[in-house]
Structures are given as C-alpha cells and as structure tokens.
C-alpha positions as CSV (number, residue, x, y, z in Angstrom):
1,X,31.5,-60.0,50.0
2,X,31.7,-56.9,47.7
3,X,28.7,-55.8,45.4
4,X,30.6,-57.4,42.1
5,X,30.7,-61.0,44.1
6,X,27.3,-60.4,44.6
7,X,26.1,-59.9,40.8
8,X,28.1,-62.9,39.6
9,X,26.7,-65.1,42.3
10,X,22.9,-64.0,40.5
11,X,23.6,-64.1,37.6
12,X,25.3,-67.7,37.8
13,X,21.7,-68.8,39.6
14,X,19.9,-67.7,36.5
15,X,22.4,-68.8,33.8
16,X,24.3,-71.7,34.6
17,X,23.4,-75.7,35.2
18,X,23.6,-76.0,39.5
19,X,26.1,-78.6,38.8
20,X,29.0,-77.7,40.9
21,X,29.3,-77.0,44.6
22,X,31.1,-73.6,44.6
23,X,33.4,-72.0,46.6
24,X,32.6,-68.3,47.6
25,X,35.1,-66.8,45.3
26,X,35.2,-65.2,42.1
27,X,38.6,-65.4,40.8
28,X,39.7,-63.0,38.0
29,X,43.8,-62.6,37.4
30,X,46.7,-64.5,38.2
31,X,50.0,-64.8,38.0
32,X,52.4,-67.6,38.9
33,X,51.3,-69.1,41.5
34,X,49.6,-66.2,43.0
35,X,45.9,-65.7,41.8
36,X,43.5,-62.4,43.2
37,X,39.8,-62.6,43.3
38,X,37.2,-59.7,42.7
39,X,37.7,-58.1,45.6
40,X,41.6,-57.8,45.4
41,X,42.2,-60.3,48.0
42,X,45.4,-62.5,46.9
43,X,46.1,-66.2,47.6
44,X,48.8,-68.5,47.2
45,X,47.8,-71.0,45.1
46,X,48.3,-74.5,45.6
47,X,46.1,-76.1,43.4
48,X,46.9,-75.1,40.1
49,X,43.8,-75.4,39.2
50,X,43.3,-79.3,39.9
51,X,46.7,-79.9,38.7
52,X,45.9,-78.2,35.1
53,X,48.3,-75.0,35.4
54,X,51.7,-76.4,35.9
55,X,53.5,-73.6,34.9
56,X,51.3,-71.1,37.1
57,X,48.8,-68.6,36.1
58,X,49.6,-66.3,32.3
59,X,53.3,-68.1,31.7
60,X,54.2,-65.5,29.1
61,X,56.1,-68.2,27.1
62,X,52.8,-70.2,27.0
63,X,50.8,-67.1,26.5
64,X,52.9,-66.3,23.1
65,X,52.9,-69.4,21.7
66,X,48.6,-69.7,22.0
67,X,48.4,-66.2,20.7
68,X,51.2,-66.6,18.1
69,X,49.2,-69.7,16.6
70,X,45.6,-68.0,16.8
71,X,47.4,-65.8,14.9
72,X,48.3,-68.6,12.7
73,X,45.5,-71.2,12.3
74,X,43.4,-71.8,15.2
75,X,41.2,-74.8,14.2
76,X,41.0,-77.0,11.1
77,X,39.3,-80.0,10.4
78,X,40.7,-83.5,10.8
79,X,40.6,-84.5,7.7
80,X,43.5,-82.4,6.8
81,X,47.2,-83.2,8.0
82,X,48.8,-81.0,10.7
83,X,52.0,-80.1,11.7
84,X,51.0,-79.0,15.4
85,X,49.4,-82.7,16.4
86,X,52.9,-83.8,14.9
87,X,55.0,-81.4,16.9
88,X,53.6,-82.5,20.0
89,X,53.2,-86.5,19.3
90,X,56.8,-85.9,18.7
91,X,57.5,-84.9,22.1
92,X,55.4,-87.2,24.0
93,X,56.6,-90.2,22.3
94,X,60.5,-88.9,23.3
95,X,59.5,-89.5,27.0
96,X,57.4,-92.4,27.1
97,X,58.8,-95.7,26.7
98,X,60.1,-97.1,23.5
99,X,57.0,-99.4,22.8
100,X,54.4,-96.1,23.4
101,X,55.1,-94.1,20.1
102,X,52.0,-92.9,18.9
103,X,49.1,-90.8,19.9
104,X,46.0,-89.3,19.6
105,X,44.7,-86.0,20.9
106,X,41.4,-84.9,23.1
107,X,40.0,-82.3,24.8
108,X,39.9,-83.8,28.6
109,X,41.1,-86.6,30.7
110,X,38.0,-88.6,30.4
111,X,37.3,-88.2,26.7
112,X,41.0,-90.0,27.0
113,X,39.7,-92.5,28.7
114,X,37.0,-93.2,26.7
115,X,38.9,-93.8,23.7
116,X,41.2,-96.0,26.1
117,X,38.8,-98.4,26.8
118,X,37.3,-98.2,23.3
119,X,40.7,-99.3,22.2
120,X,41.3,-101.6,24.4
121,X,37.7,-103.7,23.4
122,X,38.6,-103.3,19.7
123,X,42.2,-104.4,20.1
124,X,41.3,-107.6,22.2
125,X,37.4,-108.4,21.0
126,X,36.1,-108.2,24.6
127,X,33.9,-106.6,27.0
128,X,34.5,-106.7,30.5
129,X,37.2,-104.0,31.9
130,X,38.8,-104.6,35.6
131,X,39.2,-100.9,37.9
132,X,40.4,-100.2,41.2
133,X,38.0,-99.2,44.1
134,X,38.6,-95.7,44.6
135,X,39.5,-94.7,41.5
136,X,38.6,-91.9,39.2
137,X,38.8,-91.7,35.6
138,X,35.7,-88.7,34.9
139,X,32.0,-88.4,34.1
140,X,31.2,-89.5,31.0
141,X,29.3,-92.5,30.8
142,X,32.2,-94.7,29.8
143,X,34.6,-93.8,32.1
144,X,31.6,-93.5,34.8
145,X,31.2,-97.5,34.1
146,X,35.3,-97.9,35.5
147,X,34.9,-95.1,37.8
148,X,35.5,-96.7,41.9
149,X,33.7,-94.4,43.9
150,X,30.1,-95.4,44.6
151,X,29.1,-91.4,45.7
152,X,29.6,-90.8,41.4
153,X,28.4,-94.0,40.2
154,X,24.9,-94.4,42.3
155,X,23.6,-91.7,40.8
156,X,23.5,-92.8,37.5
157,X,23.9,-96.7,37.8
158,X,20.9,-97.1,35.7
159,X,22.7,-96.9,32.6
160,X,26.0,-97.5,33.4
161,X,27.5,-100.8,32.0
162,X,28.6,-102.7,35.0
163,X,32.3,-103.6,35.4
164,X,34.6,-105.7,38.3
165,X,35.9,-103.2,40.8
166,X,39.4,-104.4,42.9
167,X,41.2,-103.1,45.6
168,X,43.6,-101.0,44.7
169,X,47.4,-102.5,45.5
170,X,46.0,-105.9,45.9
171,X,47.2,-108.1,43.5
172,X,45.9,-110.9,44.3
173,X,42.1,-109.4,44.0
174,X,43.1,-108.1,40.3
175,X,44.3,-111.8,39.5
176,X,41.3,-113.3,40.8
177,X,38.9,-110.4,38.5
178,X,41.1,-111.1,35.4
179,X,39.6,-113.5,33.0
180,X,39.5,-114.5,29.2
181,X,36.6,-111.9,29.1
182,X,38.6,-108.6,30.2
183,X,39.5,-106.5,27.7
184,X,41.7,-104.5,29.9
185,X,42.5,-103.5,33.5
186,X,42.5,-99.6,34.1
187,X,43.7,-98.0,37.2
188,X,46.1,-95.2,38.4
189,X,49.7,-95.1,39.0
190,X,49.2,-92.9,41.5
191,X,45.6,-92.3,42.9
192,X,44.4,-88.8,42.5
193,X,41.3,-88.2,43.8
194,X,41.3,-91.4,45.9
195,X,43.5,-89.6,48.2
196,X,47.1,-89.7,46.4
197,X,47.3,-93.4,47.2
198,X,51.0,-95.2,46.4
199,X,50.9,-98.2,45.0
200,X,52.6,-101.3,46.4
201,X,56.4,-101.8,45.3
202,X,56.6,-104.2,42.0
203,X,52.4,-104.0,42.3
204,X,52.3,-102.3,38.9
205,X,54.6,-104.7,37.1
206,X,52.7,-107.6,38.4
207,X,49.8,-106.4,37.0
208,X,51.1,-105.9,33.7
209,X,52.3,-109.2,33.6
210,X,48.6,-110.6,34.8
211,X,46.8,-108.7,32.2
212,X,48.9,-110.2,29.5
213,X,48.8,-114.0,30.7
214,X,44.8,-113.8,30.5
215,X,44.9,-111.5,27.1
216,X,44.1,-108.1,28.6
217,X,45.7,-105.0,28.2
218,X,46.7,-102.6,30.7
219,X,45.5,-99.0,30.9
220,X,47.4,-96.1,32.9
221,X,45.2,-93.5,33.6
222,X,48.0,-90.4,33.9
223,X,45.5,-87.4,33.4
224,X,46.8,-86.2,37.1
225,X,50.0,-87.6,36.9
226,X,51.5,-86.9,34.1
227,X,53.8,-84.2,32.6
228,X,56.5,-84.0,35.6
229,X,54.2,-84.2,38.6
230,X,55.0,-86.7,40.4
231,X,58.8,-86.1,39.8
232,X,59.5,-87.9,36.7
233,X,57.9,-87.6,33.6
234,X,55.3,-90.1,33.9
235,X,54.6,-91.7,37.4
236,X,54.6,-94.9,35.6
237,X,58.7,-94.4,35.4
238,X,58.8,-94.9,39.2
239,X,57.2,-98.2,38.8
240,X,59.6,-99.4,35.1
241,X,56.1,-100.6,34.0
242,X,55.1,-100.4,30.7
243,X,51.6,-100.0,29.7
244,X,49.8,-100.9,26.6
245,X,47.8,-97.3,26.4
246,X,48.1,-95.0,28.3
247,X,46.4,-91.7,29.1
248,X,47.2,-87.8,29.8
249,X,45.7,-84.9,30.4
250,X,45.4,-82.0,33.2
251,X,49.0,-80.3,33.1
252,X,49.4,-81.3,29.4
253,X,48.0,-78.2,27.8
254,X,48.9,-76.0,30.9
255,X,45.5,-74.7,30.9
256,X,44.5,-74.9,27.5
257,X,42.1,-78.1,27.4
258,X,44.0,-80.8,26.0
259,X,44.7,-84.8,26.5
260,X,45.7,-87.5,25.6
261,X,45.7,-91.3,24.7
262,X,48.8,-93.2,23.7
263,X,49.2,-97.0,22.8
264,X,52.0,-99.3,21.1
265,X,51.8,-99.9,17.4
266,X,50.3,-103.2,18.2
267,X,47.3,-101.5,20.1
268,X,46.9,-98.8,17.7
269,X,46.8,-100.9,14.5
270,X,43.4,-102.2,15.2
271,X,41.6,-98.7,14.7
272,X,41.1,-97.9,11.2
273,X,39.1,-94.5,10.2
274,X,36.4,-93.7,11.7
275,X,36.3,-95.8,14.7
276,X,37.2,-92.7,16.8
277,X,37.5,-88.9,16.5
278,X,36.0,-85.6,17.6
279,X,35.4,-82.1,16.2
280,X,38.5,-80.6,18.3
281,X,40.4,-83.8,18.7
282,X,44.0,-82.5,18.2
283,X,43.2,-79.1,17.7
284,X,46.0,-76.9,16.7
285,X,45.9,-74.1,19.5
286,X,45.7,-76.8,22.3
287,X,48.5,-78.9,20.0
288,X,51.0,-75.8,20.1
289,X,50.2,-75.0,23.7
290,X,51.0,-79.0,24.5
291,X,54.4,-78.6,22.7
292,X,55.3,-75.2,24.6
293,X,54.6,-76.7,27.9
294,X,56.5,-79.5,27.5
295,X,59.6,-77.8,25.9
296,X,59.1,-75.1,29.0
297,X,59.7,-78.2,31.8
298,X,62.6,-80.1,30.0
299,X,64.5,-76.1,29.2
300,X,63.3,-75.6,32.5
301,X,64.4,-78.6,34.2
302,X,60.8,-78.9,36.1
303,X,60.8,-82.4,36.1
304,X,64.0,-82.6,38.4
305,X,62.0,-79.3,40.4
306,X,59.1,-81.2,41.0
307,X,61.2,-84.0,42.6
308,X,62.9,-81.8,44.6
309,X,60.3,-79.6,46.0
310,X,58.1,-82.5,46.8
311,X,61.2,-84.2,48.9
312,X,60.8,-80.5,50.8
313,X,57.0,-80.7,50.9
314,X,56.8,-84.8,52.6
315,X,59.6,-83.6,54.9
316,X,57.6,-80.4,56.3
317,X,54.7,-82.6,56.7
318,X,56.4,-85.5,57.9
319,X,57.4,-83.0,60.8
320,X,54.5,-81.6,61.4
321,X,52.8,-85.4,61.9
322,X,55.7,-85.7,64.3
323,X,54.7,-83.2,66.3
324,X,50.5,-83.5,66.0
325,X,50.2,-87.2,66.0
326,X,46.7,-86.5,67.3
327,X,45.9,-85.1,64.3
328,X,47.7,-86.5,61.3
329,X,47.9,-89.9,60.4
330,X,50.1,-90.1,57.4
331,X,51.8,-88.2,54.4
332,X,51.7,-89.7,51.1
333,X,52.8,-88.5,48.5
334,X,55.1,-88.5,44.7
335,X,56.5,-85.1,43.4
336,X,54.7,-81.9,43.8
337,X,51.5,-84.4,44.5
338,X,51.1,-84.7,48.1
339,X,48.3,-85.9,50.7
340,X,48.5,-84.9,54.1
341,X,46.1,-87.1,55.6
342,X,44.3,-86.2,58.8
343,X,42.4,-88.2,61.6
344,X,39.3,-86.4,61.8
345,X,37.3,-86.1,58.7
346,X,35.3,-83.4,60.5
347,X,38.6,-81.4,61.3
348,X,39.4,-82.0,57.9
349,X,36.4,-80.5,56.2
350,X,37.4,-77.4,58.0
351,X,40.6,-76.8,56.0
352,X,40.1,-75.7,52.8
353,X,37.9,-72.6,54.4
354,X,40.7,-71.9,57.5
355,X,43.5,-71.8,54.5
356,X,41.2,-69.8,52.2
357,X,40.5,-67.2,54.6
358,X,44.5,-66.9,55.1
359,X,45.0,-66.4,51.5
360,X,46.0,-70.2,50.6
361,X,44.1,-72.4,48.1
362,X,44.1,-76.3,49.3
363,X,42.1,-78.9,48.1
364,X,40.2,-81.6,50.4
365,X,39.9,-85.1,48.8
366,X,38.7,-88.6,49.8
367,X,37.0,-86.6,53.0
368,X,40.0,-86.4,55.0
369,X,43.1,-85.8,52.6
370,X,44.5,-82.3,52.1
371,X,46.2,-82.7,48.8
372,X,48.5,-79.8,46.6
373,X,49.7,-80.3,43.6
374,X,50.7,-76.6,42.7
375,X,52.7,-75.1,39.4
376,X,55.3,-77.2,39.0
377,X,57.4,-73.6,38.9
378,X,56.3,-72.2,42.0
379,X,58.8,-70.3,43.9
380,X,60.1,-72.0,47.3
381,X,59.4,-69.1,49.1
382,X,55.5,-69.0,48.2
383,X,55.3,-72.6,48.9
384,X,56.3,-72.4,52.3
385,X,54.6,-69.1,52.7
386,X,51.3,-71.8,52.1
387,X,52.8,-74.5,54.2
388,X,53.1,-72.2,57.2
389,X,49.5,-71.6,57.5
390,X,48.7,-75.6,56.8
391,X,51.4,-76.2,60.2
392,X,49.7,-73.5,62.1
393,X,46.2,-74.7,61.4
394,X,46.7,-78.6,61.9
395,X,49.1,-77.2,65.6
396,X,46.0,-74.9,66.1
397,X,43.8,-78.0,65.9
C-alpha cells in the first residue's frame, strides 16, 4: 500500500465513527464503469456503488445538469413551491401505475421507509406492520423495527418496536400474520440484500389482495430495485402488482442522495402539514439530478439494456454452474441484479478479495451470494472483462 493509502487509513482512525468494516482501498476518480484508487490501480466496477451509480461514475449529462442547477438554486426551504420536485414527480408518476401519482422526496432509502410506514399507520389507524425474514429496509430505528435479519436487529432490540416477521414467498405465513391490527405489510419485490431472492409467481399479487381483505396496505420497498434495474422500470411490473406506497431510492439520484416514497391519492390524503418533512426533503439539486437520470435511461433506452445484459449475465453464470456444480448452487437473478450463489460460505468469503486483487469490484451478500448490479450503461465488453475473472476464480476453486 503506497504512503497516501497510509495517511488516509490514520487519519480515518482519528476522525471518523469505526462504524463501517472497510475495504483496503481508497478510491478517488472514476469513469463509467471503471473507477482507479490512490495508487493508480484500475478496476472494473460492478457494483455501482451498491446499486447507487446507474449511469457509471462522472456521466457528463448528469454532471451538467447538478452543476447547471447549483448554478441556479441549490437549496430552498419547503415552505416555498418548486419546480424541480415537480419536474421529477412528473416523471415518476409516468412510469408507475395509474393509481401511484404522487410523491414525496428524501434523502435515502430508509428515510423512505420511514415515512412509508408512517403513512401507512396514519392512513389505516393501526400499529402492527408484517415484514419478510431476510429483508432489509435500513438503519433507522423505524425501518430497523421491519428490518428481517437478526445480525442488525439484536444489536439494538432494546428499543426497537417489535413487529411479525414472515417467510419471504410464503403466502400462507403472511395470511396467517395479517390481522385487523396491521397497518401494512412491507417487503421486497426483489430481495436485495437477502441475497437477490425471486419471489414466487402470482406471490406478490396474492399478497396485495390479503392485505386489503384484513384492511392493510401494502408497501414495496424498491430502493434497490427501482429505476430500470431489474429490467423494467420498477420490479413490481414483472409481478402486474400494484402497491398502495411504494418506495425508491439508490439509482434514483444516480449518486446524488435522493429517494423516494409514493402512494395513491387515497393513501396520501390522510397527511395534512406537518405530519412529515425534512430540511432537504425534495431538495432542488438532488430533484434536477432525479429528473436527468431518469430522462438519460428512457433517451437511452437503459431499461430495455438492463434486460438484456442481465439475460447475458444468468446465461454466463448459468454455464459456469454447469460446469462447477461443486461449487455453485444457483443463479438468481432480475436485470442487471444478479446472485451467483455458491456452496461454500467459506469459499465465498474469499471472493470479493480474489476479484479485487484482479481489478474487479464484487459484492458478497447473505454470506454466500456474489451479487452485481453495475451501471446500468456499462459497456458489454467491460462486463465480461469482470465476468472472466468471477469463471476463472469459481473453475479455480
């Protein structure tokens, strides 16, 4: 490691909460999909920075459009009307179904959720909220309370409000959780970070359906899904379900922090002023940066890409669990979001550092699930420049 890795390793020790486990990389340009640390080493990235930067690294359309509007009028208060939040509530609402028309913006995917599940108690009156084993919807205390993965929740399960955790896919668990206490039921369409988990066929719609006989509402959580990434616009499309919120983040702002959370007119009519809001909620540089990225994938066609290049990606690894059925057990995947799941969880945990030190950034999830989601733009030739070294290394064993 070179002397500048070094000082920036020291100086994090003495200046910054010991909260994350981090890799031993300092990161400093990119472009596209290719991103060069302090030393001048360059990697293929395939994680887009967990999903965030889905059209790569310094897009110069994005790029003009943020520096164009701090130009303009960076931040205002939200007591004033703006044409940015407008602009980009606009767009969202022309590719979510007809009964999800109006928005509300944040600054991450589980400030989102917490207004989702806000709503969801003032729209219905109750309490209780139903969520899938496995799940994840982020850290803050309220969305820590639907979060399904025990390694997040023990920690802090002394003031969490306790909630009914199901299997995810089994609908006859949600039915039996689902009472005239539930305000809503929140899950995935796709799980993320439970280790890109499909859900049953028709599993989705069902739920809907059981939510509304008992009086709850149903929450998507599409912070990881949304915005093209699994291939269509919203992985809910691949489903026809229709939610009554839903929420966005991750590849919404492109890598300017920005979400989400969306709801019908029925929904939505039960907040009045005051019930919800934040100091940047809808701010105007994330709110033009929204816009741009989501006029750069329809002029771009990236949602159709996405499909496409994931077809590629579950066919590659398809073969390559043909040939090492030793060491793969299954591909899952929707879009550019893609698990290859191995056998060994201590094979596994291997990865990330194998493909790092070959100039490919991977991401290990649920202990034994290699998952990329890269730029939704990345060039064919890079992406299989990064799947080689995956084949080699799993044939390697």
């Amino acid at each position: 490691m070179s002397e500048r890795y070094d000082t920036v390793v020291n100086r994090e020790q003495e200046l910054f909460m010991p909260g994350v486990r981090r890799w031993p990389l300092v990161l400093v340009r990119g472009e596209g999909s290719r991103i060069w640390d302090a030393d001048g080493t360059e990697y293929i990235d395939l994680m887009a920075g967990w999903g965030v930067n889905c059209l790569g690294h310094a897009h110069p359309g994005l790029a003009d459009a943020i520096s164009d509007q701090a130009r303009t009028l960076m931040q205002t208060t939200n007591a004033v009307y703006s044409e940015p939040q407008l602009d980009l509530a606009k767009r969202l609402a022309d590719i979510m179904p007809a009964s999800i028309h109006r928005a509300f913006f944040i600054s991450s995917g589980a400030e989102a959720n917490e207004g989702a599940l806000k709503l969801a108690h003032r729209s219905t009156g109750r309490k209780r909220y139903v969520a899938t084993i496995n799940s994840f919807h982020g850290r803050t205390l309220g969305a820590m309370s639907v979060l399904g993965q025990q390694k997040y929740r023990d920690r802090w399960s002394d003031i969490l409000i306790e909630n009914t955790f199901v299997p995810y896919g089994d609908l006859a668990a949600a039915k039996a959780a689902l009472g005239d206490d539930v305000a809503a039921m929140i899950l995935e369409p796709v799980q993320g970070e439970g280790g890109v988990v499909i859900p049953p066929e028709g599993y989705l719609v069902a739920l809907a359906s059981a939510c509304h006989e008992v009086g709850a509402l149903l929450i998507l959580d599409e912070v990881q899904t949304c915005i093209g990434r699994t291939g269509r616009w919203m992985a809910m499309e691949h489903s026809g379900v229709e939610p009554d919120i839903v929420t966005l983040g991750k590849g919404i702002g492109g890598g300017v922090p920005l979400a989400a959370f969306m709801a019908t007119d029925a929904v939505m009519s039960s907040i009045e002023p005051g019930d919800h809001g934040g100091t940047y909620a809808g701010n105007l540089l994330a709110c033009r940066a929204g816009a741009t990225v989501l006029r750069v994938i329809r002029e771009e066609g990236l949602v159709e890409r996405a499909a496409q290049l994931g077809d590629h990606v579950i066919e590659r690894f398809e073969a390559l669990a043909a040939r090492c059925p030793d060491k793969v057990e299954e591909v899952r995947g929707a879009g550019l979001l893609v698990g290859l799941v191995l056998r060994d969880a201590a094979f596994a945990a291997e990865m990330h550092p194998k493909t790092r030190d070959r100039g490919v950034l991977v991401n290990l999830t649920a202990d034994r699930v290699v998952r990329i989601f890269p730029a939704l733009n990345i060039p064919q030739d890079q992406l299989d420049q990064g799947l080689d070294v995956i084949d080699k290394l799993v044939e390697a064993g």
